[in-house]
N, C-alpha and C positions, 0 to 999 in steps of 0.2 A: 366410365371415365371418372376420374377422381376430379374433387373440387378444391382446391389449395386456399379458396379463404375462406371456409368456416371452421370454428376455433375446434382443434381436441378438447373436447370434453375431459379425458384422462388426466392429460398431462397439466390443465388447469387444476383439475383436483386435486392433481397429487401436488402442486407448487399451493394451493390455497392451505391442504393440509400440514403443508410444511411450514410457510409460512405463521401457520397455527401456534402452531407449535413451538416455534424461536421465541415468541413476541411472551410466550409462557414460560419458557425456560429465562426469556429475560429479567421479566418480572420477578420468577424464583428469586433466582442469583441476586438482583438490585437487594432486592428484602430480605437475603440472609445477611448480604455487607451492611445493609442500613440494622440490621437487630445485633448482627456482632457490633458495630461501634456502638451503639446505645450500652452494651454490655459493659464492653473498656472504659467507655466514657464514666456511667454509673460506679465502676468500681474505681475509679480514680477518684474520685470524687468524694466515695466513703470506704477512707481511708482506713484502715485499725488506728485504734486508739484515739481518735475525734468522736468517736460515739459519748463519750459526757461531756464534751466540748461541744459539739453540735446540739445536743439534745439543750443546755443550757442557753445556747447564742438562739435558740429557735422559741424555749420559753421566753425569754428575755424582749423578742423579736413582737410576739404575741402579747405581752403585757405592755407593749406599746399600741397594740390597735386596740386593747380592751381599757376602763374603766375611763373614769372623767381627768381630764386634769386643763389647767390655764395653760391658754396658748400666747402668742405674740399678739400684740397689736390689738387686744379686747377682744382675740378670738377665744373661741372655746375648744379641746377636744372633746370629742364624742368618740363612743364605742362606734366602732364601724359598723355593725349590724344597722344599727341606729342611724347613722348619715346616711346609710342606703336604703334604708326607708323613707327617710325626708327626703332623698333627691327624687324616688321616685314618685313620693305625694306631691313634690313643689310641681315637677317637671314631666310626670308620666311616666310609663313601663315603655 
């Protein structure tokens, strides 16, 4: 006499294997569309012919967080290396 409720063992496997397997081809797929837009993105971005235009707006960019100069209102600026070391002697790591 056959028992009708105990599970096939089979046919779960073969639905757990399967299931396996989608949730991995999903994954694929999401992360070849997430690394192609990163692609498009990044190449719009860097354009031809902004490469000494960027390279100058990013020194330019940089020589604002490095050396000393007067700020507003009796502030000072500081080198950033610098402020983040005093934030984290005032205030802790």
């Amino acid at each position: 006499m056959h028992r009708y409720d105990d599970p096939q063992s089979a046919s779960s496997l073969f639905v757990g294997i399967v299931g396996i397997i989608l949730v991995i081809l999903t994954i694929l797929v999401a992360q070849a569309y997430f690394f192609r837009m990163e692609k498009e993105e990044l190449d719009r971005k860097n354009l031809p012919g902004m490469g000494e235009e960027a390279a100058f707006l990013r020194a330019a960019q940089e020589g604002q967080l490095e050396g000393y100069a007067p700020g507003e209102n009796g502030m000072v600026k500081v080198p950033i290396e610098q402020a983040m070391n005093l934030v984290v002697e005032e205030f802790g790591p």
